[in-house]
C-alpha positions in Angstrom: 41.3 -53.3 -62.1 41.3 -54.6 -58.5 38.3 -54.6 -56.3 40.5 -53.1 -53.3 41.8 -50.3 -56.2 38.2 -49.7 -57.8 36.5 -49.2 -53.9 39.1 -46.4 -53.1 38.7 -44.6 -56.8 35.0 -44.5 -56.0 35.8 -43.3 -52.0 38.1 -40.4 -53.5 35.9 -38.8 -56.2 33.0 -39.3 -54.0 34.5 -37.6 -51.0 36.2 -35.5 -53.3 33.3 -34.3 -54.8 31.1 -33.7 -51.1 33.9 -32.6 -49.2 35.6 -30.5 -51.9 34.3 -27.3 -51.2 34.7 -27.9 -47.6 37.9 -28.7 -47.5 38.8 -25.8 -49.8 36.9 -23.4 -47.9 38.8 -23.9 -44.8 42.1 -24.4 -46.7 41.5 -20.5 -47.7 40.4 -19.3 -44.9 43.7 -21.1 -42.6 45.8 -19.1 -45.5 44.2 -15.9 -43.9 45.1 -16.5 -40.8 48.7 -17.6 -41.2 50.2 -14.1 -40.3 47.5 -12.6 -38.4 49.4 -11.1 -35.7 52.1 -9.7 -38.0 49.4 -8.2 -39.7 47.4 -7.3 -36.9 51.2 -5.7 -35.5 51.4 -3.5 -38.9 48.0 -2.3 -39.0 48.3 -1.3 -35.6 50.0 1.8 -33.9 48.5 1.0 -30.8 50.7 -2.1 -30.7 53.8 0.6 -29.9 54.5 3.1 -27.0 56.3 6.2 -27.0 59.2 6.0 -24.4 59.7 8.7 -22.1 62.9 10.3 -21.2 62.8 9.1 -17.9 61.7 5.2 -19.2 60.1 4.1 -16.0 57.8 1.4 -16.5 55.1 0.4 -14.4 55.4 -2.9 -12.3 53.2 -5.3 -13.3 51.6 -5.7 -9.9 50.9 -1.7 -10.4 50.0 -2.6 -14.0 47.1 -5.0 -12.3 45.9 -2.9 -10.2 45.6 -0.4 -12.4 43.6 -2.4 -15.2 41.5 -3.6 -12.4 40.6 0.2 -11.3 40.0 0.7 -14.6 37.1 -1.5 -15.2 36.3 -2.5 -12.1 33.3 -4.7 -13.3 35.1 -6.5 -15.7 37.5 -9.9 -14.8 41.0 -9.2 -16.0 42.5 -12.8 -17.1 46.0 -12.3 -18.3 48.8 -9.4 -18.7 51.5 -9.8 -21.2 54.6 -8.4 -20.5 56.8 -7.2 -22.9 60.9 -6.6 -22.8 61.3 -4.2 -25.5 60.8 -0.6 -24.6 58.5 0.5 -27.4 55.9 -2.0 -27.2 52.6 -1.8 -25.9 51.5 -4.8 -22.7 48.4 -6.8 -23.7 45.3 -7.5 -21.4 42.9 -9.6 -21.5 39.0 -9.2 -19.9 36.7 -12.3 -19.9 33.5 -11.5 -22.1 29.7 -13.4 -21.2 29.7 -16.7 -22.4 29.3 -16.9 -25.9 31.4 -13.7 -26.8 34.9 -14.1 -27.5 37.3 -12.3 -25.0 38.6 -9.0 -25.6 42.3 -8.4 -25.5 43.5 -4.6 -25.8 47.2 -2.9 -25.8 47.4 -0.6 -22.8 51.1 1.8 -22.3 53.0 0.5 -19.6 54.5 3.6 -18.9 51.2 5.7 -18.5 48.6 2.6 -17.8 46.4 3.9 -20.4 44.1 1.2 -22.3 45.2 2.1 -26.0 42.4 -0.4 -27.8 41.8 -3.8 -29.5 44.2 -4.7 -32.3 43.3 -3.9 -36.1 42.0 -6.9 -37.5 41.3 -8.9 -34.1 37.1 -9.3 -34.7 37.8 -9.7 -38.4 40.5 -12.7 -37.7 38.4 -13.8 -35.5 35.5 -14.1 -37.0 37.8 -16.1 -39.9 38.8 -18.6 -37.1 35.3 -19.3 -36.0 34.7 -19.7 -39.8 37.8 -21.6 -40.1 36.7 -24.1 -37.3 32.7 -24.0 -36.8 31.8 -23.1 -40.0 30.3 -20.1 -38.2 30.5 -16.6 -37.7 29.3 -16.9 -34.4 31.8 -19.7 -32.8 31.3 -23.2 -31.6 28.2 -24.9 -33.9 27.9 -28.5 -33.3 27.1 -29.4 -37.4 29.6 -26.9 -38.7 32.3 -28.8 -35.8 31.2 -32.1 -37.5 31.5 -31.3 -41.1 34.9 -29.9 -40.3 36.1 -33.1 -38.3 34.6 -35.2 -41.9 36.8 -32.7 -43.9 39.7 -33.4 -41.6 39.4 -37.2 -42.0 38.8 -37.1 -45.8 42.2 -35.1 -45.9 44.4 -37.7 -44.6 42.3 -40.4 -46.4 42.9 -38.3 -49.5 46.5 -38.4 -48.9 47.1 -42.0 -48.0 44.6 -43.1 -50.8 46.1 -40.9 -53.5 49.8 -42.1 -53.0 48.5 -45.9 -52.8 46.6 -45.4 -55.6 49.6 -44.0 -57.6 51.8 -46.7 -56.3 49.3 -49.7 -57.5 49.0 -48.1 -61.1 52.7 -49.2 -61.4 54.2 -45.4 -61.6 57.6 -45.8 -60.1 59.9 -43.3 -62.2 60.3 -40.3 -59.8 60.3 -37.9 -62.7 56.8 -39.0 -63.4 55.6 -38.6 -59.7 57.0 -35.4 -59.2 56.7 -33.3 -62.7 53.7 -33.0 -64.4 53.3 -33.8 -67.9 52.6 -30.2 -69.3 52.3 -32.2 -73.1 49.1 -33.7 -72.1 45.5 -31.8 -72.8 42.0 -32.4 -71.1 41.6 -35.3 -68.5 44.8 -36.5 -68.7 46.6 -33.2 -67.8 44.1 -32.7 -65.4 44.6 -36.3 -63.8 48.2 -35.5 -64.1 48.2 -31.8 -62.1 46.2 -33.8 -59.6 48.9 -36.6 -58.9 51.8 -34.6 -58.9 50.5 -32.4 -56.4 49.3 -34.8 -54.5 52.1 -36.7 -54.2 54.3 -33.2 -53.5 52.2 -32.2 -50.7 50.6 -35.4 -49.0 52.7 -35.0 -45.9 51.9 -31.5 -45.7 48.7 -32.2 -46.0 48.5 -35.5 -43.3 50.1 -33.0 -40.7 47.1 -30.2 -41.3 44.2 -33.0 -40.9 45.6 -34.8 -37.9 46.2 -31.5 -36.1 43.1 -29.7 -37.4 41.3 -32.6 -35.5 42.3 -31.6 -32.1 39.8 -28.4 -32.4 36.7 -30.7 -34.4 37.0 -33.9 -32.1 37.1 -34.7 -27.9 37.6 -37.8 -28.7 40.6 -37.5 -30.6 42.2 -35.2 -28.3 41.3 -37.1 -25.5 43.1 -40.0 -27.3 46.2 -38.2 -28.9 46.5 -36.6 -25.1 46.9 -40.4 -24.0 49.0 -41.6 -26.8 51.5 -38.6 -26.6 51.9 -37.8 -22.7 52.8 -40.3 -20.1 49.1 -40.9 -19.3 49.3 -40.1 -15.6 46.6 -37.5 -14.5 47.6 -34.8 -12.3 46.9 -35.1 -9.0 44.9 -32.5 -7.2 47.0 -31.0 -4.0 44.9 -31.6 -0.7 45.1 -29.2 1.8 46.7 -30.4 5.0 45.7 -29.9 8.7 45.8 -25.8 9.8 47.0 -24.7 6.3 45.0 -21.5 5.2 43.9 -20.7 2.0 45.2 -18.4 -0.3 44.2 -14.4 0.6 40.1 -13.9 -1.6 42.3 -10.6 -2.6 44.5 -12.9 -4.8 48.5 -13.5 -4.7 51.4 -10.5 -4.4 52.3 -10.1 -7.9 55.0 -8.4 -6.8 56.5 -11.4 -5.5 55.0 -13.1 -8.1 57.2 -11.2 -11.0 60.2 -11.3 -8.4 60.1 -15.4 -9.1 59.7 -14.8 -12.8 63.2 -12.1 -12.4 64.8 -14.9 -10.4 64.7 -17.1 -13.2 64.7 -15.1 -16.6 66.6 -11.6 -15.3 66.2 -9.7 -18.7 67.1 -12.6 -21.0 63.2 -12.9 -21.8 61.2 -11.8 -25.0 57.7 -11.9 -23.1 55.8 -13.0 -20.4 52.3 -14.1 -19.8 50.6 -13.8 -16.7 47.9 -16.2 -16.5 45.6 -14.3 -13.3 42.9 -17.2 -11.8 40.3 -16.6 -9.4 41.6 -16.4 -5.8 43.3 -19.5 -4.6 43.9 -20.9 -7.8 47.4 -22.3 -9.1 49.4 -19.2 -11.0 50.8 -20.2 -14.4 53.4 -18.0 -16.0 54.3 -18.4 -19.7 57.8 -17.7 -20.6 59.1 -16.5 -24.1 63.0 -16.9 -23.4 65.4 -14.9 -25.2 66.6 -16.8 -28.5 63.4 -18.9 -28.7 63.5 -21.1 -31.9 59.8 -19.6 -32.5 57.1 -17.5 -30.8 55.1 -20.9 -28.9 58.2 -21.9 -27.7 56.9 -21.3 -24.0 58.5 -21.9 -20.9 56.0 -22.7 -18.3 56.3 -21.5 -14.7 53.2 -23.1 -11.7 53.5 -20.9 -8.6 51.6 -21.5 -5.3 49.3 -19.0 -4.7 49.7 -18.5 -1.0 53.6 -19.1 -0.4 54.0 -17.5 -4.0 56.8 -20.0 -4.6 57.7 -21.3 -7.4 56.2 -25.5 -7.6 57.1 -26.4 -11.2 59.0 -25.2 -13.7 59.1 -26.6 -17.4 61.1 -24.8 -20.0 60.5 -25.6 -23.6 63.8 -27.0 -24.4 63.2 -30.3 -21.6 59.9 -30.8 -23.6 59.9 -34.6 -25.2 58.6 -34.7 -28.5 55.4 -35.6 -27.7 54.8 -33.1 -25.0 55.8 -30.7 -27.8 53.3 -31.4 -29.7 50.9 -31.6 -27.5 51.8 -28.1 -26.4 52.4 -26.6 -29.8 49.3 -28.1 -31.6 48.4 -24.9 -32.9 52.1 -24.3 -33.8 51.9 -27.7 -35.6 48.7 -27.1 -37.7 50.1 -23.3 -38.8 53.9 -24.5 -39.4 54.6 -22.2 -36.8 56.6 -24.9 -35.1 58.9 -25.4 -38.2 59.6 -21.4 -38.3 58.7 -19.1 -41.2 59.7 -22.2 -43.8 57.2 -23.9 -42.2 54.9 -21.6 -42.6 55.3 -20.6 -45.8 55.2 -24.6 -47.3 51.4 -24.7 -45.1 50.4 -21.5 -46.6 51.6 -22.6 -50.0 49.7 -26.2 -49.6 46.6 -25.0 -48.3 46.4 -22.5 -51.5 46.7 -25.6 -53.6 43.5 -27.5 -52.0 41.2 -25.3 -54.4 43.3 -26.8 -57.1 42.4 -30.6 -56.2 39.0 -29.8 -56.0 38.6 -28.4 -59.1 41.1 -30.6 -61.2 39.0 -33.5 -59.7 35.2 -32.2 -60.8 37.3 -31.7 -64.2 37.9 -35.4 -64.5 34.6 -36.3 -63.2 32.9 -34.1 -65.3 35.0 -35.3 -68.6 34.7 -39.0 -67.6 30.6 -38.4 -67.3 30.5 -37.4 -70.8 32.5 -40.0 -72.0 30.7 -42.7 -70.1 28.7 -45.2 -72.1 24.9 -46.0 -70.5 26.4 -49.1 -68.9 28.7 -49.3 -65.9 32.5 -49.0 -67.1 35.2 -49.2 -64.8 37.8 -46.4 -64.0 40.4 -46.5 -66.9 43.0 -44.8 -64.9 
């Protein structure tokens, strides 16, 4: 056996054997969150509206002011508007720091707050989980043992197919059917491989995504590496320009740019609302969108309420679609439901490595003489 060949055995099982758990742990818990808002949609009837005969909706400038009269102590960050007629608008209110934000289904034809969705502090408490290691959201250990996990995944992946490789294995029946003949280790070792070499890419595409939540650094330098590495440039304010009203924008004019553009031919739209004087983004769901991130993005001024950038999905490169869709990346989202289903299906096989690998570990241990024996793979 080579040096370079025995070094990565002992980095796999050891890793394997730390990390293991880990990696499994957050595997399952990623599987629970795959469909949360379909689930979170079924479980909940105050996701729908009852239309009445006349069907007049609110505007969502009235819908605005209305939530803000509501609770009047409470910062309202975002309205979603919805084209079809039976469901329910979603708003979002900022909570004290440390408390995730609540988001809550109000009737855009009577502007009555209808509640949270069913589910929303379980999942959510899954994603801090998921992420922190936490119930309780961002912990700086839990963030790093997640980041480690991450990494061991895509060395896992690259190791495991090299190692495969070198032992000479070539036939692609044997790399892609197990040998169901074989008992103990070697079935084991053989479960192992085959899934492995099945689901490496699968897996390579959950770790390097999963980092962008666990690292700065690496966002910072996949931000670089994908965009075109120009920072935006803050507007200055010229001579005798005034600022934007401290009452905020007309979202009436507002939602007359976002008509301009879309008409009708929209699925939903998100109303990003800043503090006064802040730049207004609009998030676009067109009508025939290959999935749900695939986001149009309109910036409007707030004082002239014109519309200063516009950036629909389909103009995206590829790398400012991943950059925009990481979260769609790391669920499959961004493949559609096949590509969801193929994450879901790989991370319910991570529990599977980790337990054919303490098998082999645990066999080879008892076979082991009382002097050092190499790997007889």
């Amino acid at each position: 056996m080579s040096r370079t060949r025995f070094i990565l055995l002992r980095l796999h099982w050891f890793l394997g054997i730390t990390l293991g758990a880990s990696l499994s742990f957050m595997a399952l818990s990623g599987v629970t969150m795959s469909f949360e808002d379909e689930i979170m949609l079924a479980l909940s009837p105050q996701a729908r509206v009852s239309v009445p005969a006349e069907g007049q909706r609110l505007s969502p400038a009235q819908m605005i002011d209305r939530l803000r009269e509501l609770r009047p102590g409470e910062r309202l960050m975002s309205l979603q508007v919805e084209q079809r007629a039976d469901l329910a608008w979603t708003a979002a209110f900022q909570r004290q720091k440390g408390q995730r934000n609540q988001r809550v289904f109000v009737d855009p034809y009577r502007a009555v707050i209808q509640g949270e969705a069913t589910g929303a502090a379980f999942f959510d408490t899954v994603r801090n989980l998921h992420r922190f290691l936490s119930p309780g959201g961002n912990n700086p250990t839990g963030r790093l043992i997640t980041g480690a996990s991450a990494v061991s995944l895509i060395f896992f992946a690259l190791s495991g197919l090299w190692l495969r490789w070198s032992a000479g294995s070539r036939s692609l029946r044997d790399w892609l059917r197990p040998d169901c003949r074989l008992t103990g280790r070697a079935l084991y070792r053989s479960l192992h491989q085959v899934s492995g070499s099945w689901l490496a890419l699968l897996y390579l595409v959950s770790a390097c995504s999963g980092l962008w939540w666990s690292s700065e650094a690496y966002r910072q330098g996949v931000t670089w590496l994908l965009s075109d590495g120009a920072a935006p440039v803050a507007r200055m304010k010229k001579p005798g320009e005034k600022q934007a009203s401290a009452s905020g924008p007309d979202w009436q004019r507002v939602w007359q740019r976002v008509e301009q553009q879309y008409g009708t031919h929209y699925q939903s739209a998100l109303l990003l609302i800043p503090p006064p004087g802040k730049t207004i983004r609009i998030r676009v769901l067109p009508e025939g969108a290959t999935q749900i991130r695939a986001l149009d993005e309109l910036t409007i001024n707030p004082r002239t309420q014109q519309v200063t950038r516009f950036a629909p999905y389909r103009n995206q490169s590829a790398g400012e679609r991943i950059l925009t869709d990481m979260d769609a990346l790391h669920t499959g989202a961004l493949f559609g439901l096949p590509g969801r289903i193929a994450l879901v299906i790989s991370s319910l096989c991570m529990p599977l490595f980790f337990v054919t690998g303490l098998l082999m570990y645990r066999k080879r241990r008892r076979q082991r003489p009382a002097r050092f024996k190499e790997y007889d793979e």
